[in-house]
C-alpha positions as CSV (number, residue, x, y, z in Angstrom):
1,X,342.5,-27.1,43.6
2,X,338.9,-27.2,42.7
3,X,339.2,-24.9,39.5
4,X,342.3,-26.7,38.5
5,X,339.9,-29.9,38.6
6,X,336.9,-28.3,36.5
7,X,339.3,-27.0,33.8
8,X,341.2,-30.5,33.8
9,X,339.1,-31.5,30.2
10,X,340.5,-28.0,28.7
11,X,343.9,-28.5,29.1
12,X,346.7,-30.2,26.3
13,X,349.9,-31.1,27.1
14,X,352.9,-29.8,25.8
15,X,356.1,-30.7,27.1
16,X,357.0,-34.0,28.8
17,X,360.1,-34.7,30.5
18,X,361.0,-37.6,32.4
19,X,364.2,-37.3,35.0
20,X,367.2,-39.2,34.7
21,X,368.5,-41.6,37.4
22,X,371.3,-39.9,37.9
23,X,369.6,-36.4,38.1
24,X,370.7,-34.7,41.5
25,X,368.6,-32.8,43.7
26,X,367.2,-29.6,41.5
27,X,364.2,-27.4,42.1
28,X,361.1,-27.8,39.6
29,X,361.4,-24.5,38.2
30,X,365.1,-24.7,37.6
31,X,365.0,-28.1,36.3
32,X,362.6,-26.9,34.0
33,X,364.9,-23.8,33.2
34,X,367.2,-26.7,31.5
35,X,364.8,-28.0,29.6
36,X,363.0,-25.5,28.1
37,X,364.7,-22.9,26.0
38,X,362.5,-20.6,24.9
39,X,360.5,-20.2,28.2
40,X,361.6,-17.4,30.8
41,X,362.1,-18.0,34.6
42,X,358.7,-16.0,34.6
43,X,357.0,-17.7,32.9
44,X,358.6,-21.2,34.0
45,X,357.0,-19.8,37.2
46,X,353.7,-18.8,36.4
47,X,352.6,-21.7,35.4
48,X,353.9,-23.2,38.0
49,X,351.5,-21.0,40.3
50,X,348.5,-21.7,38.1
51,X,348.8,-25.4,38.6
52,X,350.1,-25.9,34.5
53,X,353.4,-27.6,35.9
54,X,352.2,-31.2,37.1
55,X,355.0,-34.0,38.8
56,X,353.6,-37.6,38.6
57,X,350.5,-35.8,37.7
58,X,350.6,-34.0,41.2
59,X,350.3,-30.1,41.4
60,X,353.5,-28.7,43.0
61,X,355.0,-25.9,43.8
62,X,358.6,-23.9,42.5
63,X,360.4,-25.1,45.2
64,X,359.6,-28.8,44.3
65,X,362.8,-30.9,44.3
66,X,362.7,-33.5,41.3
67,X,364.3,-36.8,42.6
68,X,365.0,-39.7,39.5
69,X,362.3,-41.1,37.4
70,X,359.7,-38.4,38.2
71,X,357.6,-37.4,35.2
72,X,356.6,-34.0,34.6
73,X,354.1,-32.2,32.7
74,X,353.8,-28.9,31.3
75,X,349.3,-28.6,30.8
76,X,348.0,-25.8,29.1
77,X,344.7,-24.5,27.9
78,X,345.5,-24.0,24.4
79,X,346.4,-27.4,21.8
80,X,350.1,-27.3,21.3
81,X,351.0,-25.8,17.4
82,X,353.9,-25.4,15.1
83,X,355.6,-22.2,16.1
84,X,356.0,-21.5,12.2
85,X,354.8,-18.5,11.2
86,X,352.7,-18.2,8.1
87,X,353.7,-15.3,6.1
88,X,350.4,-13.5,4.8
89,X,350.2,-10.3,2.5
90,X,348.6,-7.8,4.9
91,X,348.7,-3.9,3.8
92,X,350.1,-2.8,6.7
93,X,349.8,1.5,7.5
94,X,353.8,2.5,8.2
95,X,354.1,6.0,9.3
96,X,357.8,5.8,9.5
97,X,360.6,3.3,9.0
98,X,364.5,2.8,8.5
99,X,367.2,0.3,8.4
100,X,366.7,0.0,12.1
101,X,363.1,-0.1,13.1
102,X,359.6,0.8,12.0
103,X,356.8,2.6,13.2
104,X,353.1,1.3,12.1
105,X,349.3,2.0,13.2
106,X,347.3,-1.0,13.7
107,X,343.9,-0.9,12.8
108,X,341.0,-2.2,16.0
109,X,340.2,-6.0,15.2
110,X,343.8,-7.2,14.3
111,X,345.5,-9.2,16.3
112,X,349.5,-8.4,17.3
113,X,351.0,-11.7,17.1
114,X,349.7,-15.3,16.5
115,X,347.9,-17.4,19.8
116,X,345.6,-19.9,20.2
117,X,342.5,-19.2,18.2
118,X,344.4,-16.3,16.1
119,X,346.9,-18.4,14.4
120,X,346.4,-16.4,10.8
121,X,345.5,-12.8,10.2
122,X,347.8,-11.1,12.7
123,X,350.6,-8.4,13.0
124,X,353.5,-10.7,12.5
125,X,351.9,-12.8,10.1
126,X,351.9,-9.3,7.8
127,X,355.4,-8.4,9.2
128,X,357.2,-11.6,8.3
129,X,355.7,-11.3,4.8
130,X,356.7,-7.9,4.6
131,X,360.2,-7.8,6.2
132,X,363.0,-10.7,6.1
133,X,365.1,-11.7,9.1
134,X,363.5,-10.2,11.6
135,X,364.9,-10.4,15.3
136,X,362.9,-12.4,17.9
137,X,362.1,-11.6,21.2
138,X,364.7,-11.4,23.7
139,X,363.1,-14.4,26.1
140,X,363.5,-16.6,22.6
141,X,359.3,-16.7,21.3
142,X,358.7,-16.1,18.2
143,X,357.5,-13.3,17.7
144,X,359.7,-11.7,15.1
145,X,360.4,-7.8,15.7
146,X,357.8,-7.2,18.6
147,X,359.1,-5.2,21.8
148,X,355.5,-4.2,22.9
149,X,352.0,-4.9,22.0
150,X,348.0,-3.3,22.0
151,X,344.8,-5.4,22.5
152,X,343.3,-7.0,19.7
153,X,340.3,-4.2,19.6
154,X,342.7,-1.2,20.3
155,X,344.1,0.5,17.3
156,X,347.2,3.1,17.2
157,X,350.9,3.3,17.4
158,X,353.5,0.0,17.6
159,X,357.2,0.3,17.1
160,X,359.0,-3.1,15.4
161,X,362.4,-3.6,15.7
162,X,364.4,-4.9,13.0
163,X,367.7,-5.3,14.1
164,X,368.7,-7.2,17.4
165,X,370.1,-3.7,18.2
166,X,367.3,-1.9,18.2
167,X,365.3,-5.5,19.8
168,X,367.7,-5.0,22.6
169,X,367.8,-1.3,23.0
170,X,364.1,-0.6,22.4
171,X,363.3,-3.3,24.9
172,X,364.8,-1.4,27.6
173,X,363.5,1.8,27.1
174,X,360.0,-0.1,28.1
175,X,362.1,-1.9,30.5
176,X,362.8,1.4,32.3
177,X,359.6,2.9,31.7
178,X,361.3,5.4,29.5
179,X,359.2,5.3,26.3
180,X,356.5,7.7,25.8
181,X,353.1,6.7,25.5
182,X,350.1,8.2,24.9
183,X,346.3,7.1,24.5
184,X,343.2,8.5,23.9
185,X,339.8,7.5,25.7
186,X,336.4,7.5,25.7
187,X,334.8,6.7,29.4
188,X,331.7,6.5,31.1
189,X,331.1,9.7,33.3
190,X,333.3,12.8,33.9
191,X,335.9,11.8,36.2
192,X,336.2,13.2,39.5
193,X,339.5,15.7,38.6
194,X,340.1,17.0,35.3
195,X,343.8,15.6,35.6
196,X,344.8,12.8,37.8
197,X,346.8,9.8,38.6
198,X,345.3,6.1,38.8
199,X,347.6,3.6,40.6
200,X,346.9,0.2,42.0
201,X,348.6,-3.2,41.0
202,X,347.4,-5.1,37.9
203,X,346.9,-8.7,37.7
204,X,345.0,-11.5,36.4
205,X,341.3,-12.2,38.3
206,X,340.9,-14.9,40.9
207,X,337.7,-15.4,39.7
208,X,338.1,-15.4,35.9
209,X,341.9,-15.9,34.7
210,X,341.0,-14.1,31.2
211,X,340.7,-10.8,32.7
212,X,342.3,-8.4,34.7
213,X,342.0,-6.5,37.8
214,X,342.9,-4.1,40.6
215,X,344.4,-5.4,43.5
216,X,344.9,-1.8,46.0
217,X,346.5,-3.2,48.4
218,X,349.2,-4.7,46.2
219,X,348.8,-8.7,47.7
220,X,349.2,-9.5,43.9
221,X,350.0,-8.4,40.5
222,X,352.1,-5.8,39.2
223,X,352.2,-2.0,40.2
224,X,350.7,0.3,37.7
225,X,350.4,4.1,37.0
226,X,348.3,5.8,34.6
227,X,348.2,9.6,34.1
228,X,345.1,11.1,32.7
229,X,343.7,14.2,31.5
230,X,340.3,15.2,30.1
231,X,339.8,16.7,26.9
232,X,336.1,16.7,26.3
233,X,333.4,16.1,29.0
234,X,330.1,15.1,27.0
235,X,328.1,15.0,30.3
236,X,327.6,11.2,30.3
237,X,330.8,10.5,28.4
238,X,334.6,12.2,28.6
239,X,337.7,11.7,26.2
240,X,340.5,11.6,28.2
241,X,344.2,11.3,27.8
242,X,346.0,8.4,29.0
243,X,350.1,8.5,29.7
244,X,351.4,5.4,30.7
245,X,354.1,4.8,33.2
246,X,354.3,1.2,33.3
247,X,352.8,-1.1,31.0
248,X,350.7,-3.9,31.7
249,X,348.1,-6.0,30.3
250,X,344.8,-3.7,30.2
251,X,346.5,-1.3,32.3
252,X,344.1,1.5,31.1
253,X,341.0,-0.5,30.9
254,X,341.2,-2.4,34.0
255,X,342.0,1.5,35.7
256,X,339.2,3.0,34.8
257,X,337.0,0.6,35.6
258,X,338.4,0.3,39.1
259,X,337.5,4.3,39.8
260,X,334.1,3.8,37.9
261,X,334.9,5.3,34.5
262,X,334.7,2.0,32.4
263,X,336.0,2.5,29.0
264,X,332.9,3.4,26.5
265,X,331.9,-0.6,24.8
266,X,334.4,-2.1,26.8
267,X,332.7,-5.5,26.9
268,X,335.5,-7.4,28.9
269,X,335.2,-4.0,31.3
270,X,331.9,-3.8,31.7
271,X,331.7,-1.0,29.2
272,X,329.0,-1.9,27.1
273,X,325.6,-1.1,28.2
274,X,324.2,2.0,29.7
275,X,326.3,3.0,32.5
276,X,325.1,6.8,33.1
277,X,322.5,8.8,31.4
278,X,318.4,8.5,31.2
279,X,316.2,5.6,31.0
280,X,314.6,7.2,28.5
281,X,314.4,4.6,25.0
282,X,315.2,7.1,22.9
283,X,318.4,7.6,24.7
284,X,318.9,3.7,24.9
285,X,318.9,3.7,21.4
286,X,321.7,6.5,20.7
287,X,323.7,4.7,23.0
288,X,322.7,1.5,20.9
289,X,323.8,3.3,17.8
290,X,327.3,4.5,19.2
291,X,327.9,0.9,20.1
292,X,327.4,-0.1,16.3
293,X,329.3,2.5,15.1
294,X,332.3,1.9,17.2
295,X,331.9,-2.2,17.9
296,X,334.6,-1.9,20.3
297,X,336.4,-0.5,23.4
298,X,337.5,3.2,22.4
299,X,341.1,3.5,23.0
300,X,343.7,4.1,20.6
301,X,347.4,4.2,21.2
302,X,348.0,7.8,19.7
303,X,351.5,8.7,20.1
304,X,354.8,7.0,20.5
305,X,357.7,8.4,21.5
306,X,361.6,6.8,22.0
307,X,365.4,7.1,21.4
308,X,366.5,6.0,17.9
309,X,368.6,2.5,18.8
310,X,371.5,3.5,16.1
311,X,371.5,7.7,16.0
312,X,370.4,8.9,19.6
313,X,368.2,11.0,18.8
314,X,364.0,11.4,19.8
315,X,361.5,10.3,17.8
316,X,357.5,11.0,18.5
317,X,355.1,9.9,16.3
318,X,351.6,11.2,16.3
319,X,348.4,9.9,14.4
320,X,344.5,11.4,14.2
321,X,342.0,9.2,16.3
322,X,340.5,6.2,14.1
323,X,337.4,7.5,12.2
324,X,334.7,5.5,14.1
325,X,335.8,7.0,17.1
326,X,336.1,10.5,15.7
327,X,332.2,10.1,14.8
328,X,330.9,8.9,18.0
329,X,332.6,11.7,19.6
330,X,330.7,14.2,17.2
331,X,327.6,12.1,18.1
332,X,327.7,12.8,21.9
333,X,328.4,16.3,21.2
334,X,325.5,16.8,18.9
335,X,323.5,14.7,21.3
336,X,324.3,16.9,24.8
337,X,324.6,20.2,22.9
338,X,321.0,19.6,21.3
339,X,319.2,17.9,24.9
């Protein structure tokens, strides 16, 4: 209750309803359901949880029943926006494409699709300019041929569906976990095993909603497996390989950190200061200069692999790691090799 209270000044509201007199006896979330188009039951039901869903300006629960006259609010932290999408001439990198989808490598430092704060600039700004009629997303937002994304600061691999055929079919290869995914890493220290398995449910912080975290004994958040392999120990860094099994929000980042192998300038993570190595200032600095060289966490979504939507067949796509990270990588390598 009490961080609901501090954050009360942040948040805008966006929807208002108030219930008829002849409304019969209907749960929050369901009523809701009615209401709002575009919005999932998930959704509807997470912000519910997080106290965004107020009745008479009273925090309540899903299982609420609305009775006649009640007001309800829908409060979140963003300011409410036009949902148009500004269409902006972006180069965008495709490494493949056809009448039913395309594949492209986003560069680190662009955002996937527009939010609060990123309303110009982003993926689907490009895309819309770029491509006409492009299907939205199967729970209704608009967010015009997108069936996955990558963090704002990861670069690599995205598939965009242009057809609602491929929206629908590509959306349950992820669905089923049956899309093939592969990252490459650069973390602190050399993992215990050169090949392992993380696991451990993933789910937003009690103590700071902006970030992930671990929860082992699976109370909350969603289950999460990451496969990983090492390709290069650099004594106070490895790159590993990342496969993913399930896909959620900072799955890999939020893993590593959990078994002490934050991702290298992950500042969200933790990853951006000295986390193993000498005191020595000389070494500080190195470490200071890999930072500026690669001014973010170093992961990049490297291959992609699926079922074409129309012809049935499998399609992997490959690309070289981003040149920033390529160099660090030959920094640490000069730097143990020469210590």
């Amino acid at each position: 209750m009490q961080e609901i209270e501090d954050e009360e000044e942040e948040l805008y509201q966006h929807h208002r309803f108030e219930v008829d007199k002849g409304q019969s006896i209907l749960r929050v979330d369901k009523y809701l359901m009615s209401r709002m188009q575009n919005a999932s039951r998930n959704k509807i039901q997470d912000a519910i949880e997080t106290g965004a869903v107020r009745v008479n300006e009273a925090i309540v629960k899903a299982n609420y029943k609305v009775k006649p006259l009640d007001v309800i609010t829908v409060l979140l932290p963003e300011p409410p926006r036009n949902t148009e999408i500004i269409p902006q001439n972006i180069p965008l990198e495709i490494v493949y494409e056809d009448d039913e989808l395309l594949v492209v490598n986003k560069p680190a430092g662009m955002v996937v699709h527009p939010a609060h704060g990123n309303w110009e600039g982003t993926l689907v700004n490009a895309l819309v300019y770029h491509f006409q009629n492009l299907p939205t997303h199967r729970n209704g937002e608009i967010r015009p041929g997108l069936v996955h994304r990558i963090d704002k600061d990861t670069s690599g691999l995205l598939v965009i569906a242009k057809t609602e055929t491929a929206m629908t079919h590509l959306a349950k290869q992820f669905f089923d976990h049956s899309i093939e995914r592969t990252y490459n890493a650069l973390v602190w220290g050399e993992p215990k095993t050169d090949e392992g398995t993380i696991t451990g449910h993933v789910g937003r912080s009690l103590k700071d909603r902006k970030i992930m975290t671990v929860f082992p004994d699976g109370s909350m958040g969603k289950d999460a497996t990451t496969h990983y392999k090492v390709l290069k120990k650099l004594r106070y860094v490895s790159l590993v390989q990342c496969n993913l099994e399930t896909g959620r929000t900072h799955q890999i980042r939020v893993h590593f950190k959990h078994i002490g192998h934050p991702l290298f300038n992950d500042a969200t993570y933790g990853g951006d200061r000295v986390l193993r190595g000498t005191i020595f200032s000389k070494y500080e600095q190195f470490v200071a200069n890999c930072f500026k060289m690669c001014p973010r966490q170093a992961l990049h979504a490297k291959s992609l692999g699926f079922i074409h939507p129309k012809t049935g067949e499998f399609l992997q796509f490959d690309t070289e790691l981003p040149e920033e990270m390529q160099q660090v990588i030959q920094k640490w390598d000069t730097y143990v090799n020469n210590e």
